[in-house]
C-alpha positions as CSV (number, residue, x, y, z in Angstrom):
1,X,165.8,116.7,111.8
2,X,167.0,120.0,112.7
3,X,164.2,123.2,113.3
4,X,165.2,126.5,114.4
5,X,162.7,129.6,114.8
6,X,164.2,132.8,114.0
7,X,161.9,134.6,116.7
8,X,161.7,134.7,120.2
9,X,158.5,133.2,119.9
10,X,155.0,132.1,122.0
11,X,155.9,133.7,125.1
12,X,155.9,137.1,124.1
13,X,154.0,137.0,121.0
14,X,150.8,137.7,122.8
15,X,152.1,140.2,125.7
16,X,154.2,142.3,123.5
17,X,151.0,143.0,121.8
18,X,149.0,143.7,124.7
19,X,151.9,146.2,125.5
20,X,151.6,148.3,122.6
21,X,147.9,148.6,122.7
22,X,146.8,146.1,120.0
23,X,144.9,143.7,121.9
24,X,145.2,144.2,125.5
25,X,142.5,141.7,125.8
26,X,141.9,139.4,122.9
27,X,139.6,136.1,123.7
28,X,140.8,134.1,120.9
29,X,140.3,130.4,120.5
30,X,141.3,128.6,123.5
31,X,144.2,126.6,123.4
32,X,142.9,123.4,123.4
33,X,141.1,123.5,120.4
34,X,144.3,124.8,118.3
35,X,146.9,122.4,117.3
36,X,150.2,123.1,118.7
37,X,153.0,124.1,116.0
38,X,154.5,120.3,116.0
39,X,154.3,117.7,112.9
40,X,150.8,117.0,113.1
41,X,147.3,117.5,115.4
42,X,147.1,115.3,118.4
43,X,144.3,113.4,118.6
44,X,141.1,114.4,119.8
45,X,140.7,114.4,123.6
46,X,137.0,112.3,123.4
47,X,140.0,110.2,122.7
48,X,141.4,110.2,126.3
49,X,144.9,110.0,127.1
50,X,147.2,107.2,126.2
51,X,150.5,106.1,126.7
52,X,153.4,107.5,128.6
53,X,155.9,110.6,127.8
54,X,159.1,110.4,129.7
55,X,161.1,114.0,129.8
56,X,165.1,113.9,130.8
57,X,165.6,117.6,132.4
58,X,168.4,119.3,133.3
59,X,167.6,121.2,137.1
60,X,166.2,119.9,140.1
61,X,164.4,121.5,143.1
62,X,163.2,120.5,145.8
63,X,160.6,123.2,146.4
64,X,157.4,123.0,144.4
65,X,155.4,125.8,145.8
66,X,153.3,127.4,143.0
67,X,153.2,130.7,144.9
68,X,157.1,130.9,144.9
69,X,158.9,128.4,143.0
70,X,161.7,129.5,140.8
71,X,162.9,126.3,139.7
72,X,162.7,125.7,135.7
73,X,161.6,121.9,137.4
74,X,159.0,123.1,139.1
75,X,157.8,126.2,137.2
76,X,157.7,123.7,134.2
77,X,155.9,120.3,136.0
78,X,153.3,122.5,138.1
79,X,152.3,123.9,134.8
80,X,150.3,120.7,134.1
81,X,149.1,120.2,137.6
82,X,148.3,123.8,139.0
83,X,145.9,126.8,137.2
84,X,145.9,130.8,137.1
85,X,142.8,132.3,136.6
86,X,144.3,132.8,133.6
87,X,147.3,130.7,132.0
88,X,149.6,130.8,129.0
89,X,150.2,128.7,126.3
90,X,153.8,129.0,126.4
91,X,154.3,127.3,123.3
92,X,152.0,130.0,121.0
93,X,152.3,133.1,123.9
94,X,148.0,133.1,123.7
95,X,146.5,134.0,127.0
96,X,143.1,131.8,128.0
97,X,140.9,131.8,130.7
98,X,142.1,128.4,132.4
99,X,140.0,128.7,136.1
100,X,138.3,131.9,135.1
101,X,134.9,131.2,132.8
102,X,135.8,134.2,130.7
103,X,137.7,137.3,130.0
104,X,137.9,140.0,133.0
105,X,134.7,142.3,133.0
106,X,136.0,145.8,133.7
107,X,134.2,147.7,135.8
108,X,136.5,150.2,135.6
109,X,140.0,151.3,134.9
110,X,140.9,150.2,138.3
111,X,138.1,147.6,138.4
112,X,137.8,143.8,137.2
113,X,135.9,141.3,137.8
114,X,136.0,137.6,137.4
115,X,134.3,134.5,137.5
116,X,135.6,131.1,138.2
117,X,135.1,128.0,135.7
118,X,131.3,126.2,136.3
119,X,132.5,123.1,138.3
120,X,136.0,123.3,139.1
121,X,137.5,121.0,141.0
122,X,141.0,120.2,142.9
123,X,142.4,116.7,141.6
124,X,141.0,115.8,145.5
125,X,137.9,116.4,144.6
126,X,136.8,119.0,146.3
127,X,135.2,122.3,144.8
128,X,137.3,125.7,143.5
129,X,136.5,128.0,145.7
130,X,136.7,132.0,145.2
131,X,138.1,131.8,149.1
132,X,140.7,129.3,147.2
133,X,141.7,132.2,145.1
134,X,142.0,135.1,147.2
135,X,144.0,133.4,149.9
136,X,146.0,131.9,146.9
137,X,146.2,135.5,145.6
138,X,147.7,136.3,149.1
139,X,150.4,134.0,149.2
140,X,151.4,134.8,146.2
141,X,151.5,138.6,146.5
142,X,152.8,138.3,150.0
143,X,155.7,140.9,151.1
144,X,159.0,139.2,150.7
145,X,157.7,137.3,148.1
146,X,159.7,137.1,144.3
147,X,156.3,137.1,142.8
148,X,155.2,139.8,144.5
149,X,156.3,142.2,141.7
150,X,154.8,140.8,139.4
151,X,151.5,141.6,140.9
152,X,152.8,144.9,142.6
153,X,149.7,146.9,141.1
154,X,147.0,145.3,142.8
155,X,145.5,147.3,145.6
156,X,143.2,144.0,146.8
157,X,141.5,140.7,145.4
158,X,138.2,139.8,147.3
159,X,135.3,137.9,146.9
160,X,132.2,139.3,145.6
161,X,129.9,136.4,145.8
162,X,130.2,132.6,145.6
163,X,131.5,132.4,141.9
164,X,133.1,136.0,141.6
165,X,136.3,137.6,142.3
166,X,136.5,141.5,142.4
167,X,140.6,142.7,141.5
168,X,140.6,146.6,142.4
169,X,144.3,148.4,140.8
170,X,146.4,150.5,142.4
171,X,146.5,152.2,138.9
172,X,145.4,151.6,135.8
173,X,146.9,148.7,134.2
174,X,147.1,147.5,130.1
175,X,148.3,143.8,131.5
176,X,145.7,142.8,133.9
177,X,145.0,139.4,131.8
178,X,148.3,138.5,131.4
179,X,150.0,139.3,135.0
180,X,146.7,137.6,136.6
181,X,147.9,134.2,135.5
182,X,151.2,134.5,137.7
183,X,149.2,133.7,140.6
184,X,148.5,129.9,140.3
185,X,145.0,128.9,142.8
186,X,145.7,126.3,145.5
187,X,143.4,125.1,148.3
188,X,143.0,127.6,151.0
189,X,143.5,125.1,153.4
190,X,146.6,123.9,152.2
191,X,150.1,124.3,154.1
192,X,153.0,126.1,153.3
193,X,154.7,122.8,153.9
194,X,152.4,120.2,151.7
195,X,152.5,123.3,148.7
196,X,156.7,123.2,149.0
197,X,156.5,119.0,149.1
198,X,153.7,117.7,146.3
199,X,151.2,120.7,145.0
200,X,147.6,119.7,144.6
201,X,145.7,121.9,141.7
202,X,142.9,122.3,139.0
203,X,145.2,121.4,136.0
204,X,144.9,118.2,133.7
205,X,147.3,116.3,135.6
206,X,148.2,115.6,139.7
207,X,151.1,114.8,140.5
208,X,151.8,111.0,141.6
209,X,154.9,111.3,143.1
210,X,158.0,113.5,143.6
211,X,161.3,112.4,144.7
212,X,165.1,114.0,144.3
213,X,165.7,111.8,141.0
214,X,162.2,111.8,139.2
215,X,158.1,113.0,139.1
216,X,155.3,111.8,137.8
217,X,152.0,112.9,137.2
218,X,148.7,111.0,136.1
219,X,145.4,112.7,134.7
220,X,143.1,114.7,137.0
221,X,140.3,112.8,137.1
222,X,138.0,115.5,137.7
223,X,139.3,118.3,135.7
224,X,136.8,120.2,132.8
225,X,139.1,122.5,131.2
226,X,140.1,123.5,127.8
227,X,143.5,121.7,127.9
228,X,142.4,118.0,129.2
229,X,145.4,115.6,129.9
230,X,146.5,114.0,126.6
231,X,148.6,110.4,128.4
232,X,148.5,108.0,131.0
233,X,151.6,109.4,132.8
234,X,154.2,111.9,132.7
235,X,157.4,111.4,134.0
236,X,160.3,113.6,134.3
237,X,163.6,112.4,135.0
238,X,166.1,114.5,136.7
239,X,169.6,114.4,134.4
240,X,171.8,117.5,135.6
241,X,174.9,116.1,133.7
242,X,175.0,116.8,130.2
243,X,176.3,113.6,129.1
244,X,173.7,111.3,131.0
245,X,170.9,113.1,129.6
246,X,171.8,112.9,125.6
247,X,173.0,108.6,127.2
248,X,169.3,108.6,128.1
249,X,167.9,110.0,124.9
250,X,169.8,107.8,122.6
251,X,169.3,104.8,124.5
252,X,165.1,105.7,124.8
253,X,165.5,106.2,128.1
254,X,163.6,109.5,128.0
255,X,161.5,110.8,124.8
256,X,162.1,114.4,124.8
257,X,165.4,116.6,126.8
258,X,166.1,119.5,128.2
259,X,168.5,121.6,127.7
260,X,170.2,120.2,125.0
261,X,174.7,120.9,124.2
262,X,175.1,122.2,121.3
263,X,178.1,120.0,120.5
264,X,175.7,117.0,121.3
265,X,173.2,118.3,118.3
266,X,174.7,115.5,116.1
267,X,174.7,112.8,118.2
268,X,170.4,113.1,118.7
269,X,170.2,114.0,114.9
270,X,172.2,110.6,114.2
271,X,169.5,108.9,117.0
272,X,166.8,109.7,114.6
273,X,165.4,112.5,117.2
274,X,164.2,116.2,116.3
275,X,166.5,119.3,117.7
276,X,164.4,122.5,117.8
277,X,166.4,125.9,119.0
278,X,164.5,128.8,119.7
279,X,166.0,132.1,121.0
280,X,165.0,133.5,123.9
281,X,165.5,135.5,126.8
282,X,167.8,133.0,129.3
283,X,170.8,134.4,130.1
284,X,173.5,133.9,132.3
285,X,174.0,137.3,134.5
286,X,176.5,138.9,136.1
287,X,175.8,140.4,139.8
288,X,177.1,143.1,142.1
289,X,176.9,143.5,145.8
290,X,176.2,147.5,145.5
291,X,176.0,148.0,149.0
292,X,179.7,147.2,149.3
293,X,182.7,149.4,147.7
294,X,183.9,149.3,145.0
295,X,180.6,148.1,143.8
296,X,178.3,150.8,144.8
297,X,180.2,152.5,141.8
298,X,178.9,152.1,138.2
299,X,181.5,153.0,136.8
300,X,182.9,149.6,138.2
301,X,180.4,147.4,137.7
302,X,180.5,149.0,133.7
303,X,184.8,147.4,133.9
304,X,183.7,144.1,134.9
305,X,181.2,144.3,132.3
306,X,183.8,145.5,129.8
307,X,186.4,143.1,131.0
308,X,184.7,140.1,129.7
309,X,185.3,138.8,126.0
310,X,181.5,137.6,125.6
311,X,182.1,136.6,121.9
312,X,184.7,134.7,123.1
313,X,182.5,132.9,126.0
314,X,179.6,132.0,122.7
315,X,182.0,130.6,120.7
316,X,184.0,128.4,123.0
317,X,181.4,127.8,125.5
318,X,178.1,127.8,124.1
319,X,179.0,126.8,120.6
320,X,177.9,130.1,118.7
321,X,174.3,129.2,120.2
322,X,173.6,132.7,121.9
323,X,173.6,136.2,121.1
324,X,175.7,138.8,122.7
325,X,173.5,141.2,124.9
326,X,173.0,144.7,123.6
327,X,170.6,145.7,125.8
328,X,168.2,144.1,128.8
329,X,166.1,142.9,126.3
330,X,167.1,140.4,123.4
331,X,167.3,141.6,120.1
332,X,163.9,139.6,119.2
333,X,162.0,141.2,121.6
334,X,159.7,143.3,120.5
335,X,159.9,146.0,122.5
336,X,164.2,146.1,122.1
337,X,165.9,148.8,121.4
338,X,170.1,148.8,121.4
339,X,170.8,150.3,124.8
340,X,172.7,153.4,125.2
341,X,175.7,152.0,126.9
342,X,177.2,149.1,124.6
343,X,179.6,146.5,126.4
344,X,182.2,145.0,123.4
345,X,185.6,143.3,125.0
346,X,187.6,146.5,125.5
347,X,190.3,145.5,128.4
348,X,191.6,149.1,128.4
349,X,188.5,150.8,128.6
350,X,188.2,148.3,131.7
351,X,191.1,149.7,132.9
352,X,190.3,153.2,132.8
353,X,187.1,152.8,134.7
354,X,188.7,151.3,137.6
355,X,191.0,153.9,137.9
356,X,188.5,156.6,137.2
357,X,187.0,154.8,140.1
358,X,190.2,154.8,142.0
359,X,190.1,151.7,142.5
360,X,193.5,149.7,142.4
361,X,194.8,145.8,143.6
362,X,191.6,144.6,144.0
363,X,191.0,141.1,144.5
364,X,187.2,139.6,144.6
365,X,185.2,136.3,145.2
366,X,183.7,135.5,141.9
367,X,180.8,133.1,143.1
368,X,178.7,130.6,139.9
369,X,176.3,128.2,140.4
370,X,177.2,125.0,139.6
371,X,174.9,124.7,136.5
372,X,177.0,122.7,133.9
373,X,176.9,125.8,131.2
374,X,177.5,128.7,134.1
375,X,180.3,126.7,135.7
376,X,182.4,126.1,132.1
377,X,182.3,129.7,131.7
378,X,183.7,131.1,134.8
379,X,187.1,130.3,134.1
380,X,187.6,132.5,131.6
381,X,185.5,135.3,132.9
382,X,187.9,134.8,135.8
383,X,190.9,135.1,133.5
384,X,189.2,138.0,131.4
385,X,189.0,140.1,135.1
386,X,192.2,139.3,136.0
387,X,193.3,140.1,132.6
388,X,191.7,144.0,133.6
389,X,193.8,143.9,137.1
390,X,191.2,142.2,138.8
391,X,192.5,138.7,141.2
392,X,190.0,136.7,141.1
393,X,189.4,133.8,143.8
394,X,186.6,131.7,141.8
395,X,184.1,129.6,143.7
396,X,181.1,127.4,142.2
397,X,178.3,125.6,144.3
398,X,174.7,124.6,144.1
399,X,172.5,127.5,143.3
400,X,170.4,126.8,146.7
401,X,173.6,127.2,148.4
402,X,174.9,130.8,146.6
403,X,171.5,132.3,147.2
404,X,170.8,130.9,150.6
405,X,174.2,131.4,152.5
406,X,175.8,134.3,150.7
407,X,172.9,136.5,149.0
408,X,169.9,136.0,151.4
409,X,171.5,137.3,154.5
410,X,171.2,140.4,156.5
411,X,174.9,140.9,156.1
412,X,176.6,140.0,152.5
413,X,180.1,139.9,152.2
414,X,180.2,138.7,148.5
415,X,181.2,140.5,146.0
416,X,180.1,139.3,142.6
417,X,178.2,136.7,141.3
418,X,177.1,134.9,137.9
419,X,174.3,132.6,137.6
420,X,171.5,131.3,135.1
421,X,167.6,133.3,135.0
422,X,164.9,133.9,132.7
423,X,161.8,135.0,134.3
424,X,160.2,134.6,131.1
425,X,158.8,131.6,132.5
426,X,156.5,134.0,134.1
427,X,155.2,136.1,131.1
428,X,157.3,138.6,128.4
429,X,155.7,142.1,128.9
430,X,159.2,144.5,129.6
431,X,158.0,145.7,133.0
432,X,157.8,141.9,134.3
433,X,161.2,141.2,133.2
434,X,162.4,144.4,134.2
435,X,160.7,144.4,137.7
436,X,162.1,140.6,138.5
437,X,165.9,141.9,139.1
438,X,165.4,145.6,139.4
439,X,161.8,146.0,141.1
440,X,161.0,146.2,144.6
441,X,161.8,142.5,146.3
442,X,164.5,140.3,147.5
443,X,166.8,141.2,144.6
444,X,167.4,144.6,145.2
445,X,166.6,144.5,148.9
446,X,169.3,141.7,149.0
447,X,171.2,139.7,146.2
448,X,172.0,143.1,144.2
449,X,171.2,145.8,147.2
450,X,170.5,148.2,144.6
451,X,167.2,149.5,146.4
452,X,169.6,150.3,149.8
453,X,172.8,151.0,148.1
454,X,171.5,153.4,145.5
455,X,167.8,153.8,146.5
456,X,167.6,157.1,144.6
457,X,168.3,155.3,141.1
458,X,166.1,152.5,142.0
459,X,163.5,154.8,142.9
460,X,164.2,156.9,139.1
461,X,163.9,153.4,137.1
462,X,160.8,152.0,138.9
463,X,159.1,155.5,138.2
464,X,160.2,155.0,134.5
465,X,158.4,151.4,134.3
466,X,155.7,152.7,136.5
467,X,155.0,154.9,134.0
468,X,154.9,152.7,131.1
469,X,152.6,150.3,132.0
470,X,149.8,153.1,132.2
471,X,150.9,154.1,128.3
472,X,150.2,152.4,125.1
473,X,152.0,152.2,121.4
474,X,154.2,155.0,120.6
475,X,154.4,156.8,124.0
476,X,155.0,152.9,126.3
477,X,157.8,152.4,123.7
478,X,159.1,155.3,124.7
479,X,159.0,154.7,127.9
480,X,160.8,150.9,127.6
481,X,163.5,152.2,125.3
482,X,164.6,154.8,128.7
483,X,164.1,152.4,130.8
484,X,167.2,149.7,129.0
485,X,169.3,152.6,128.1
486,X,169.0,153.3,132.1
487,X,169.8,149.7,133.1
488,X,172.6,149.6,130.5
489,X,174.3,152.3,132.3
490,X,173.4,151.6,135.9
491,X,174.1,147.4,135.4
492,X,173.6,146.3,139.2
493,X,172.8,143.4,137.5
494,X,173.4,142.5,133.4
495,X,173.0,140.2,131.0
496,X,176.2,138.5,129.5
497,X,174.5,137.1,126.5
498,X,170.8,135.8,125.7
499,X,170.8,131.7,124.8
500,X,169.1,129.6,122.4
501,X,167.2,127.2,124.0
502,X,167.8,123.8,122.7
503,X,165.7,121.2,122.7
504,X,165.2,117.5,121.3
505,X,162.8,115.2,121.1
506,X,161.8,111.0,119.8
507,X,159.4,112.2,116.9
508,X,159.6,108.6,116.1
509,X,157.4,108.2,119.8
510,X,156.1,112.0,120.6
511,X,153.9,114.0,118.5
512,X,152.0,117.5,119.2
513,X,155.3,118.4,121.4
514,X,156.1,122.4,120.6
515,X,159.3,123.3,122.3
516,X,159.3,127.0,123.6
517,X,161.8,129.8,124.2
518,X,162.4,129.2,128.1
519,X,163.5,126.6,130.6
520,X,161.2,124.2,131.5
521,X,159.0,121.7,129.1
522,X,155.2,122.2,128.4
523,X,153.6,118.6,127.7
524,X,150.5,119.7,128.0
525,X,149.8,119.3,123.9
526,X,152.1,116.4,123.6
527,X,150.4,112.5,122.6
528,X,151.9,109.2,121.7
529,X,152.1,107.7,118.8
530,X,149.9,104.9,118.1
């Protein structure tokens, strides 16, 4: 059985709304006590949880920290173990109060204040602290840090009493809710070094064990949430290739997949399993050193861009399953708008720009991850460039590898990259997405070097976002729609195209399982059958 949502769905459903002014703040029903969009309700939890749900994924990691993860591994398996104050439902975008006992009480517009969750307990045992979430709070908003964006307009979080957190802005904000859940709460007490290995949190589940090949993680005992574990066990299998994963989900090795090829749709449907694709924001990207010539030039980061028959990448590559980007944002986001600067395959128009740029016989490094969908389309995006004039020496490795030994160093000598992101993982509001690769942090002080290559059109975008996120309706729109026709033209980083995120699943076994528009794999709904 095939499903396919036309929308880019649950992660931004909520947010988008908050951005535009229409509930900023909404309570609603918590999660638990909704039924996810699968076939049917799961059980009640008086039930308590049964069986075990075994998920084949398609990334590994090996660093778990809740506070700084970027892994879709991670991000997606701390989800059950770790807690925000507040936390998403990433299969319906609703926002609930997970570790806080309510919604935020503001004092002002620069003022909040919130209460933790009668009772809470670490999966040790031992009590939820509001020191627990202020250090956490720390950590996670810590200079250098990739999160740290995300949280960029909090002046402070302290402790006003034994049960109460005070958050003072910076400015006033229409996102507190949302952006508060970024920060998942961890023992104060706990190292750097046990966070990176094995995370211990307030969620449903703990984790049991972690090695390179597979996790698992078994109820929290002492959890009182409003999303209670629903099995015995997960476990999630680490399948990078392509072809061992679908192996594993005919064979009932695993019950529900990641990541699903689009030329391997048939295969699962003829297995009896459920495909579900839902657009989203993932994307692969393509990256410029701009603090090295020619690349501190727009005008020839705008060739590259040009260079590259996207249509022609979807169809052979990703089997139609995408959408060609027309702007930052995907066309099923809300707050799109087609940007000012379109990119169609136009080889001459490549041409021109480099020599505009006087820029002749040049010959790059074209570095991709290794991710089985990046690395089948850099050969022709090396052949597209060179195509434009371009030579192109092409080199693929581990994504820990291209960050760590040729972004993430004082001195770069790359020139252009491509590799997998969707920070969507994190929330959907523009001004997260937005901030992730062109706000302050390591991306544009290193990776991209926009903030010290071009610091003064850094500086006019984040003013432009800044902006926005003190608006509402009409007037933030505004604001969003200048914001993509400026990255459109300035493209220290861009989209290529925006993927479908495919994913299967034993319905036969597996029931309550949603899946949602990013990477990763929320269980937290899922039951077995009985």
């Amino acid at each position: 059985m095939r499903s396919t949502r036309s929308k880019f769905t649950g992660l931004i459903a909520l947010t988008a709304a908050a951005a535009l002014g229409l509930s900023a703040c909404g309570g609603g029903t918590p999660a638990a006590e909704k039924p996810a969009s699968g076939e049917a309700e799961a059980p009640a939890a008086a039930a308590g949880p049964v069986g075990e749900i075994t998920a084949g994924v398609a990334y590994e990691t090996t660093n778990y920290h809740p506070s700084n993860t970027t892994s879709a591994l991670a991000m997606g398996s701390n989800w059950h173990v770790v807690e925000g104050l507040y936390e998403m439902n990433m299969a319906t975008g609703e926002v609930y109060a997970a570790l806080a006992a309510g919604e935020p009480t503001k004092v002002s517009d620069t003022e909040y204040e919130v209460t933790l969750r009668e009772g809470a307990k670490f999966s040790d045992g031992k009590d939820v602290t509001v020191e627990d979430v202020v250090k956490s709070f720390e950590r996670t908003m810590a200079e250098g840090n990739l999160y740290a964006g995300f949280l960029g307009f909090v002046d402070a979080v302290k402790a006003k009493d034994d049960t109460t957190v005070t958050v003072t802005l910076k400015q006033p904000f229409t996102l507190v809710k949302e952006r508060l859940a970024v920060a998942k709460i961890v023992p104060a007490a706990a190292s750097d070094d046990d966070l990176t290995k094995m995370p211990v949190g307030s969620g449903p589940y703990k984790y049991e064990k972690i090695t390179e090949s597979e996790l698992s993680a078994v109820p929290n005992e002492h959890y009182n949430g409003p999303r209670p574990a629903t099995v015995e066990r997960l476990k999630w299998s680490v399948l990078k290739d392509d072809t061992a994963r679908t192996t594993a989900a005919q064979d009932g090795s695993i019950d529900v997949m990641e990541s699903v090829p689009a030329d391997n749709i048939a295969l699962l449907e003829g297995a009896g399993w459920t495909v579900d694709k839902v657009p989203g924001f993932n994307l692969p990207f393509m990256l410029f050193n701009t603090n090295k010539a020619p690349f501190n030039n727009a005008k020839v980061r705008q060739a590259f861009l040009y260079a590259v028959d996207v249509d022609k990448l979807i169809a052979n590559n990703m089997s139609g399953e995408a959408t060609a980007a027309t702007s930052f944002l995907p066309k099923t986001h809300p707050n799109y708008k087609e940007a000012e600067v379109q990119y169609p395959h136009d080889v001459e128009k490549a041409k021109a720009l480099l020599a505009e740029a006087g820029v002749a016989d040049l010959s790059i490094t074209l570095l991709t991850t290794d991710h089985t969908w990046i690395a089948n389309l850099a050969p022709q995006i090396k052949n597209d460039l060179e195509a434009a004039g371009v030579k192109v020496n092409l080199q693929s490795m581990a994504s820990s590898a291209l960050y760590k030994d040729n972004l993430d160093i004082e001195e770069p000598t790359f020139d252009v990259a491509v590799a997998p992101g969707d920070p969507s993982v994190f929330g959907s509001d523009p001004a997260l997405l937005m901030n992730w690769w062109y706000g302050p942090g390591k991306w544009t002080d290193y990776r991209t070097f926009w903030a010290k290559g071009d610091n003064a059109k850094f500086t006019e975008l984040q003013n432009i976002i800044n902006e926005a996120v003190t608006l509402e309706g009409a007037d933030q729109q505004k604001k969003w729609d200048e914001a993509q026709d400026f990255i459109s033209r300035e493209v220290p980083l861009y989209p290529l195209f925006h993927r479908n995120i495919i994913t299967a699943y034993n319905g036969e076994k597996v029931n309550g399982f949603t899946p949602i528009a990013t990477t990763g794999l929320s269980l937290l709904d899922a039951t077995v059958k009985q």
